[in-house]
mmCIF file of the N, C-alpha and C atoms, coordinates in Angstrom:
data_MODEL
# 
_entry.id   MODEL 
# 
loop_
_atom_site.group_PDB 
_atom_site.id 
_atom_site.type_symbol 
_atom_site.label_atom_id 
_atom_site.label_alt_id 
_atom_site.label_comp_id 
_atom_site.label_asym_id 
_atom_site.label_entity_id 
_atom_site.label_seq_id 
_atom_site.pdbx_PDB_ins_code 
_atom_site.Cartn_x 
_atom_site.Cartn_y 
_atom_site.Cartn_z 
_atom_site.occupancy 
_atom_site.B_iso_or_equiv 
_atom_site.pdbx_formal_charge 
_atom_site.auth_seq_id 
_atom_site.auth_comp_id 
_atom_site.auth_asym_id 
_atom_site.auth_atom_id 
_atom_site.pdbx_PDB_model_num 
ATOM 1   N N  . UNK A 1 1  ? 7.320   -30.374 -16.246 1.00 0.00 ? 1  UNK A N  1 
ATOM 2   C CA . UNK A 1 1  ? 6.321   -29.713 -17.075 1.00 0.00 ? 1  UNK A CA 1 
ATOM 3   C C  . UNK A 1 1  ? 4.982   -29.628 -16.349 1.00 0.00 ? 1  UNK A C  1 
ATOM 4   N N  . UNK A 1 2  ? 4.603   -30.514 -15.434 1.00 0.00 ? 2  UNK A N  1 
ATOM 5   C CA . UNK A 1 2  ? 3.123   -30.404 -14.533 1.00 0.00 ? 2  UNK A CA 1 
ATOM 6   C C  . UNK A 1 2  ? 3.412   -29.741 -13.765 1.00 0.00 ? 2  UNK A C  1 
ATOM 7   N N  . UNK A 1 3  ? 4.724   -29.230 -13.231 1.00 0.00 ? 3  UNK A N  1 
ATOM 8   C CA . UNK A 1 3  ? 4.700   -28.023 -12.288 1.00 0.00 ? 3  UNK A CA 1 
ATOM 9   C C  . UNK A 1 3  ? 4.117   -26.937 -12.763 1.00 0.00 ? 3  UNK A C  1 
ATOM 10  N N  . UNK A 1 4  ? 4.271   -26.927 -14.072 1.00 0.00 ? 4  UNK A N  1 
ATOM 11  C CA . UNK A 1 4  ? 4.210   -25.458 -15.039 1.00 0.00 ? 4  UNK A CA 1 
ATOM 12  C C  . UNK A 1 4  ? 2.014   -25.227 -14.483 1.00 0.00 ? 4  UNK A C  1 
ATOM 13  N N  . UNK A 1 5  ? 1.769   -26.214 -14.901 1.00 0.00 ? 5  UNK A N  1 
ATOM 14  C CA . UNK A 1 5  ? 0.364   -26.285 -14.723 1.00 0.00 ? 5  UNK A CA 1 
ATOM 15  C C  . UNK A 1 5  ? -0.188  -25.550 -13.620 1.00 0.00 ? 5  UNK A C  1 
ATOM 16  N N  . UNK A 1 6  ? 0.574   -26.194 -12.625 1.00 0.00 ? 6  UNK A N  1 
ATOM 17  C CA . UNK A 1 6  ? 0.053   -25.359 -11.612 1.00 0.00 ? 6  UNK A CA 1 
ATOM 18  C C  . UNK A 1 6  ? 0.822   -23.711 -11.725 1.00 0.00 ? 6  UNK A C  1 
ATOM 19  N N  . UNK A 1 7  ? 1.876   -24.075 -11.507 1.00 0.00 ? 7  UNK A N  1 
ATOM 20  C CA . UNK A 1 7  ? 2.413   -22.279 -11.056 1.00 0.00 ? 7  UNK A CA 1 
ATOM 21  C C  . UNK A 1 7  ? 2.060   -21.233 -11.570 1.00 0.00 ? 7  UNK A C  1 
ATOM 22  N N  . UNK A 1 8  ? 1.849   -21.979 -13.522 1.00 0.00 ? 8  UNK A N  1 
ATOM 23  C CA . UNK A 1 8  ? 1.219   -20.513 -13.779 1.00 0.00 ? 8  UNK A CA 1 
ATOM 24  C C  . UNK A 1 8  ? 0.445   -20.198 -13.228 1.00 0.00 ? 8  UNK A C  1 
ATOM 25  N N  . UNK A 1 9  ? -0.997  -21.181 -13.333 1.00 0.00 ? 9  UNK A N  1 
ATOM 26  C CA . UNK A 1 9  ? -2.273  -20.097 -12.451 1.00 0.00 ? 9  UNK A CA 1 
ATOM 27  C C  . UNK A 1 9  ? -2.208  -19.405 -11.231 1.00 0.00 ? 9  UNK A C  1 
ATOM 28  N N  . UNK A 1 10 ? -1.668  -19.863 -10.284 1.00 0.00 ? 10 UNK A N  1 
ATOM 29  C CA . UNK A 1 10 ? -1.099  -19.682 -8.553  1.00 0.00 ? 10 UNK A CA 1 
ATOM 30  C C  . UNK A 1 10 ? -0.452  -18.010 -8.812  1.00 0.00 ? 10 UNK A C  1 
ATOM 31  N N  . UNK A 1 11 ? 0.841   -17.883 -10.160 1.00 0.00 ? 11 UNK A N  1 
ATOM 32  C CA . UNK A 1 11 ? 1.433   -16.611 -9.936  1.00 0.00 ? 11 UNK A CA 1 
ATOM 33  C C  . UNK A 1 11 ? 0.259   -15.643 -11.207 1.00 0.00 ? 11 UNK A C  1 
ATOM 34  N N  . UNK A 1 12 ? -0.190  -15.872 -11.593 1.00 0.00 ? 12 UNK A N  1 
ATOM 35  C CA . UNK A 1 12 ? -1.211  -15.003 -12.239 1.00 0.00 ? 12 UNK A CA 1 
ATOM 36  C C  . UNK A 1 12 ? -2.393  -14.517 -11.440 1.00 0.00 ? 12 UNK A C  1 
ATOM 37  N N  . UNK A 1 13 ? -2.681  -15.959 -10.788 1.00 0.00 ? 13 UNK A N  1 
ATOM 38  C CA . UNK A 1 13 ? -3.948  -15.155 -9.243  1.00 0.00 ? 13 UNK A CA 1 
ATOM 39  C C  . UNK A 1 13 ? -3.129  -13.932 -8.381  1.00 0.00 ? 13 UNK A C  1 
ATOM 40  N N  . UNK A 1 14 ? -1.977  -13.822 -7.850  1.00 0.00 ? 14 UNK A N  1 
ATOM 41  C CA . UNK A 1 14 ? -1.458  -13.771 -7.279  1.00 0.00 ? 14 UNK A CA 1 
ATOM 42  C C  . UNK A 1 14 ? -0.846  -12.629 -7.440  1.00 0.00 ? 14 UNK A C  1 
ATOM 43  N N  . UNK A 1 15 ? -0.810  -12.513 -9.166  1.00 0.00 ? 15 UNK A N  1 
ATOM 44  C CA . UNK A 1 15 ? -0.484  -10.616 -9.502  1.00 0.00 ? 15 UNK A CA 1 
ATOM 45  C C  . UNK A 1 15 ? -1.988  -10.106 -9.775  1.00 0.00 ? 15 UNK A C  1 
ATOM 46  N N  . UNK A 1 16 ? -3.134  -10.663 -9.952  1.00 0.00 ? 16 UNK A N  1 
ATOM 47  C CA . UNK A 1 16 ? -4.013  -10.545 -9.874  1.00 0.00 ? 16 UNK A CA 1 
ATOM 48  C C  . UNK A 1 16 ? -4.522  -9.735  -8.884  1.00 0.00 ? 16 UNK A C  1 
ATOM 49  N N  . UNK A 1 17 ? -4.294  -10.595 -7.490  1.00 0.00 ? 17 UNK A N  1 
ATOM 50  C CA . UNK A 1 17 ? -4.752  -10.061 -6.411  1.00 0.00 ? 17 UNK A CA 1 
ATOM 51  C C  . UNK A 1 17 ? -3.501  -8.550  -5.668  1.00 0.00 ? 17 UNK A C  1 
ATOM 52  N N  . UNK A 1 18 ? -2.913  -8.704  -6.204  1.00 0.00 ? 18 UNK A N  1 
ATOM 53  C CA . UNK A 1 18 ? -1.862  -7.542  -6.514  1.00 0.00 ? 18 UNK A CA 1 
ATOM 54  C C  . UNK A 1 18 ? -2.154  -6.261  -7.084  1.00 0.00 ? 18 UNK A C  1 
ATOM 55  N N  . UNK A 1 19 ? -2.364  -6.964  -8.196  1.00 0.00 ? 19 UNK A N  1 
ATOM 56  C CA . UNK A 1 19 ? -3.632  -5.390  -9.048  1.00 0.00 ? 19 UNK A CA 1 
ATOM 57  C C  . UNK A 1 19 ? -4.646  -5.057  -8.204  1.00 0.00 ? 19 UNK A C  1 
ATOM 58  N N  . UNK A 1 20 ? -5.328  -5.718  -7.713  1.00 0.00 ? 20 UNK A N  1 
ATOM 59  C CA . UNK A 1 20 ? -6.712  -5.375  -7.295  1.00 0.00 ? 20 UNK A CA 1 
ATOM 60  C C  . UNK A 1 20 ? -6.620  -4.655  -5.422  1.00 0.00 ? 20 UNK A C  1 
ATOM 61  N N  . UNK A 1 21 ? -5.433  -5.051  -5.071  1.00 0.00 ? 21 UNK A N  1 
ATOM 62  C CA . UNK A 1 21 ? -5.018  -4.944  -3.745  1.00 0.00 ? 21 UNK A CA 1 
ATOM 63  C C  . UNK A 1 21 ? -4.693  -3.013  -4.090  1.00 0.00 ? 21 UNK A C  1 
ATOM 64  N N  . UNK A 1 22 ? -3.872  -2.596  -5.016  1.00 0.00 ? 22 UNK A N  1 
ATOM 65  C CA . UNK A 1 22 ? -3.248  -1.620  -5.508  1.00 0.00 ? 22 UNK A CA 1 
ATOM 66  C C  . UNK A 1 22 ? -5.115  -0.519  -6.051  1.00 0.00 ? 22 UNK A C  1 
ATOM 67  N N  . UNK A 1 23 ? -5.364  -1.093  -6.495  1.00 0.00 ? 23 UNK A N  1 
ATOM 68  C CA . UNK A 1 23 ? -6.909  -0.454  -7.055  1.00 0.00 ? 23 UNK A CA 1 
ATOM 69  C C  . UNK A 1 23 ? -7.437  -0.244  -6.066  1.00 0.00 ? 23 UNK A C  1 
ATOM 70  N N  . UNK A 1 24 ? -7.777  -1.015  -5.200  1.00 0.00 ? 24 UNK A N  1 
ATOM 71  C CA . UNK A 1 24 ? -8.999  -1.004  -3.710  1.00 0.00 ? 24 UNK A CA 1 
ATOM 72  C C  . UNK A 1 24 ? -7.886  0.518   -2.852  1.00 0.00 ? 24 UNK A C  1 
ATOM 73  N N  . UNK A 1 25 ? -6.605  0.355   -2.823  1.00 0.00 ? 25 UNK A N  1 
ATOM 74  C CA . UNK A 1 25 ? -5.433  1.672   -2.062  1.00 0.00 ? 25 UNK A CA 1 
ATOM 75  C C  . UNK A 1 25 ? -6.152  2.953   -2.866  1.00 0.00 ? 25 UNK A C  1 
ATOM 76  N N  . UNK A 1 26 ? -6.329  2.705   -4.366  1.00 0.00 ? 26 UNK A N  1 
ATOM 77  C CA . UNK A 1 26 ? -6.740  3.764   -5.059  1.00 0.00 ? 26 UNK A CA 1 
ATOM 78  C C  . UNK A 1 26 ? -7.859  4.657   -5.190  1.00 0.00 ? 26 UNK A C  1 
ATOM 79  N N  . UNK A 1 27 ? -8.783  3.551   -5.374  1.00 0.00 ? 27 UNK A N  1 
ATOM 80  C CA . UNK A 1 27 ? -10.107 4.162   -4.688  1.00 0.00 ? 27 UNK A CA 1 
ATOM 81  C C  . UNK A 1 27 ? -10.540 4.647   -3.247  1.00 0.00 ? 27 UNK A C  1 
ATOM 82  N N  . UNK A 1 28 ? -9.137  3.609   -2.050  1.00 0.00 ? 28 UNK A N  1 
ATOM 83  C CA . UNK A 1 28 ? -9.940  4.284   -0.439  1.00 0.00 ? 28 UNK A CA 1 
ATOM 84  C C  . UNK A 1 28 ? -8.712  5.662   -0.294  1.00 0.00 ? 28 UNK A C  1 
ATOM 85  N N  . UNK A 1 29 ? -8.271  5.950   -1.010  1.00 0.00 ? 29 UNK A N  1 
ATOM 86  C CA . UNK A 1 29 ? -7.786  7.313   -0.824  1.00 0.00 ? 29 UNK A CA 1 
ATOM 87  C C  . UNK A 1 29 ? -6.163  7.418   0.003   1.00 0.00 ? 29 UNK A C  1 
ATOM 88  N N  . UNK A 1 30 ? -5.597  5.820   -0.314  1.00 0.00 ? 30 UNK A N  1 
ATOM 89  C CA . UNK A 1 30 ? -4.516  5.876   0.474   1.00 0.00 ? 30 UNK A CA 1 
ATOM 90  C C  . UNK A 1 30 ? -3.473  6.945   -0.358  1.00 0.00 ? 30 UNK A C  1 
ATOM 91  N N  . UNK A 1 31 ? -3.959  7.477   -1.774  1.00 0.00 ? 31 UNK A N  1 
ATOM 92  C CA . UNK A 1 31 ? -2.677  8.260   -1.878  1.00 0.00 ? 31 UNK A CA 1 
ATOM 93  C C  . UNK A 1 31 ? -3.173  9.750   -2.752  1.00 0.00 ? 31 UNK A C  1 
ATOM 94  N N  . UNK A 1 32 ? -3.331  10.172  -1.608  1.00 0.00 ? 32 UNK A N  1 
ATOM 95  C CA . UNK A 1 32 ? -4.341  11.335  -1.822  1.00 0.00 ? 32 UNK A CA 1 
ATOM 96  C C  . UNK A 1 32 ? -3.024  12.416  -1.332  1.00 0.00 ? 32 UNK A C  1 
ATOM 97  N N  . UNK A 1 33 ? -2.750  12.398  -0.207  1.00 0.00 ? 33 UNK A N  1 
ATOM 98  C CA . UNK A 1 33 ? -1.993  12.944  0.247   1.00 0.00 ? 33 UNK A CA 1 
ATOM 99  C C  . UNK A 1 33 ? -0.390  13.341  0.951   1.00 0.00 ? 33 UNK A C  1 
ATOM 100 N N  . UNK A 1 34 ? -0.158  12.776  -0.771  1.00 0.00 ? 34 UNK A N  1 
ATOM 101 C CA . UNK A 1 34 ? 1.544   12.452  -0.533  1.00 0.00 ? 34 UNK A CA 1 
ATOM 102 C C  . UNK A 1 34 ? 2.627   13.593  0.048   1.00 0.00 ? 34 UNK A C  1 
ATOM 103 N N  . UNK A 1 35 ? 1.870   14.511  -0.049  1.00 0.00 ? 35 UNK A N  1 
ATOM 104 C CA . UNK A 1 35 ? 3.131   15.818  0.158   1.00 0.00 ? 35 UNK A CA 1 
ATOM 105 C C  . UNK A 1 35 ? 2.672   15.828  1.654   1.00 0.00 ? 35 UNK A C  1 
ATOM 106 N N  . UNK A 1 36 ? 1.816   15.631  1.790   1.00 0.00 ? 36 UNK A N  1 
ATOM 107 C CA . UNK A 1 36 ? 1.364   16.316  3.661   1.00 0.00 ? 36 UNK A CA 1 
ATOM 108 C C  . UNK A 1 36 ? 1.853   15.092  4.884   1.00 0.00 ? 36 UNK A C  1 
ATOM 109 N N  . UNK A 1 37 ? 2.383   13.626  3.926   1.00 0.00 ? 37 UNK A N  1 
ATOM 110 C CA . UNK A 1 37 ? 3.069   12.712  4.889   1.00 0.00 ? 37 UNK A CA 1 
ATOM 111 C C  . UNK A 1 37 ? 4.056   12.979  5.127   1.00 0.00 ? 37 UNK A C  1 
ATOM 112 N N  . UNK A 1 38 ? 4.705   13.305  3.845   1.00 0.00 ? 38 UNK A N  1 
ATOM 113 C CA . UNK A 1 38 ? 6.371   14.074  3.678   1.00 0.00 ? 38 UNK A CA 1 
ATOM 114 C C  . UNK A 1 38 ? 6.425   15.337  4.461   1.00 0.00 ? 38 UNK A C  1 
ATOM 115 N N  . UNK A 1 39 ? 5.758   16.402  4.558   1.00 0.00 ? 39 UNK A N  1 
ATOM 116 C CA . UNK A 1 39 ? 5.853   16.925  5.526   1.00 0.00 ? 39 UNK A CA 1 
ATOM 117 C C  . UNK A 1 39 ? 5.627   17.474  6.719   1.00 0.00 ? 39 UNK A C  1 
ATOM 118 N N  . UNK A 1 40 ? 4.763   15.921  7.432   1.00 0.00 ? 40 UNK A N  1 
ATOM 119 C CA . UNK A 1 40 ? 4.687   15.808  8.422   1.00 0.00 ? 40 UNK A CA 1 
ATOM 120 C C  . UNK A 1 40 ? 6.012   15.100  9.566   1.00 0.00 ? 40 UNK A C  1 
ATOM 121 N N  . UNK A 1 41 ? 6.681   14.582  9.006   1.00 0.00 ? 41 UNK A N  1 
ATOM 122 C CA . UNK A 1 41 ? 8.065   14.610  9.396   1.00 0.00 ? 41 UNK A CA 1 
ATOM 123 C C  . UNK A 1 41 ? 8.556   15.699  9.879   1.00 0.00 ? 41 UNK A C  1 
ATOM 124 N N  . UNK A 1 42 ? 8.807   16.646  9.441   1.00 0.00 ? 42 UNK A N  1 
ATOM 125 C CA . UNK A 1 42 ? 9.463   18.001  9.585   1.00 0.00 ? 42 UNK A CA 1 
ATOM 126 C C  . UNK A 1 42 ? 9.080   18.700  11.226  1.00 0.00 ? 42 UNK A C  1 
ATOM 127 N N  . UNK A 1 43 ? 7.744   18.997  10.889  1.00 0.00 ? 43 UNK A N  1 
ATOM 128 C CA . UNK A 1 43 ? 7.173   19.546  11.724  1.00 0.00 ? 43 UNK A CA 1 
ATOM 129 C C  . UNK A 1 43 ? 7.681   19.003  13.098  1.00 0.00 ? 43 UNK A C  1 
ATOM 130 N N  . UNK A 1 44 ? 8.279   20.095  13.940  1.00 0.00 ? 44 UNK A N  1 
ATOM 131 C CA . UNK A 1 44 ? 8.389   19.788  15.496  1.00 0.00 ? 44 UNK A CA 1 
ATOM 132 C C  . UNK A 1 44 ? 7.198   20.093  16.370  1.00 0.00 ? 44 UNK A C  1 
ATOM 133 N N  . UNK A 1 45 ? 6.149   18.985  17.049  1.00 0.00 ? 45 UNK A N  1 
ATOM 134 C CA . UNK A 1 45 ? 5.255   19.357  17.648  1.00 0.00 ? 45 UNK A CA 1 
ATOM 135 C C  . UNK A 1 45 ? 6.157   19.063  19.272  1.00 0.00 ? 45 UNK A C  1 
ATOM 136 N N  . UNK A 1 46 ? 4.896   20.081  19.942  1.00 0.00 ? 46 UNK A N  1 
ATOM 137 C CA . UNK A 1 46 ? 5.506   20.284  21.050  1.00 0.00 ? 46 UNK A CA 1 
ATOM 138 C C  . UNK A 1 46 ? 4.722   19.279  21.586  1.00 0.00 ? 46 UNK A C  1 
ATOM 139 N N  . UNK A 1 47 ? 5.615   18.186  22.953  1.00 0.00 ? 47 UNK A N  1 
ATOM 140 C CA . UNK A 1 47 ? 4.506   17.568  23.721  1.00 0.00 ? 47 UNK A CA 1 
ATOM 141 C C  . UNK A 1 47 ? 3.937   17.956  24.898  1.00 0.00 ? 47 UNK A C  1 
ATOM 142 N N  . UNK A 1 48 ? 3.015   17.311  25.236  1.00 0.00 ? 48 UNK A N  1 
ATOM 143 C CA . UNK A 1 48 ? 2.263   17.727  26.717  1.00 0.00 ? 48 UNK A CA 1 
ATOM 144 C C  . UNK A 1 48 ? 2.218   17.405  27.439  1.00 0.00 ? 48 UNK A C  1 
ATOM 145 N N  . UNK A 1 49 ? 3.289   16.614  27.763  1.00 0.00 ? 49 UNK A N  1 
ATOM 146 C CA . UNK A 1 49 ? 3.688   16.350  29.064  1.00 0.00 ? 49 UNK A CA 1 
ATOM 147 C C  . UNK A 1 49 ? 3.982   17.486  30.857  1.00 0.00 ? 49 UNK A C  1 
ATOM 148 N N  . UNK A 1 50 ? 4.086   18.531  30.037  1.00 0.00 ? 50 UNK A N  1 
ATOM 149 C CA . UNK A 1 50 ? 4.221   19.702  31.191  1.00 0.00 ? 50 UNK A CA 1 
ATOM 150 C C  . UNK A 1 50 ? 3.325   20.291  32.076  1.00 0.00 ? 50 UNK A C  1 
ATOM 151 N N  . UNK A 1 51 ? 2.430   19.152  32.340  1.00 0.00 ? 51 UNK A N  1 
ATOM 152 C CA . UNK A 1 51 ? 0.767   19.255  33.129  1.00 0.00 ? 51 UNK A CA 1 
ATOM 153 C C  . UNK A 1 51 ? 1.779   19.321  34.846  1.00 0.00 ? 51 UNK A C  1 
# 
């Protein structure tokens, strides 16, 4: 039962810092541009190696 003491707080910080990890992605714009990662795959660029 004193395990309980601790773990809860430890896994509540812990989705905590989870949420806030997910919010900070949200606000710096990590998902702004989901279609243009997806199809940047596709695209065959040519390289430049032929100097």
């Amino acid at each position: 039962m004193t395990n309980l003491v601790f773990l809860i707080p430890i896994a509540l910080g812990m989705g905590a810092l989870g949420l806030l990890a997910f919010f900070w992605a949200m606000r710096s714009g990590q998902y702004d541009d989901m279609d243009g990662a997806a199809n940047r795959i596709l695209i065959d660029e040519e390289e430049a190696d032929d100097e």
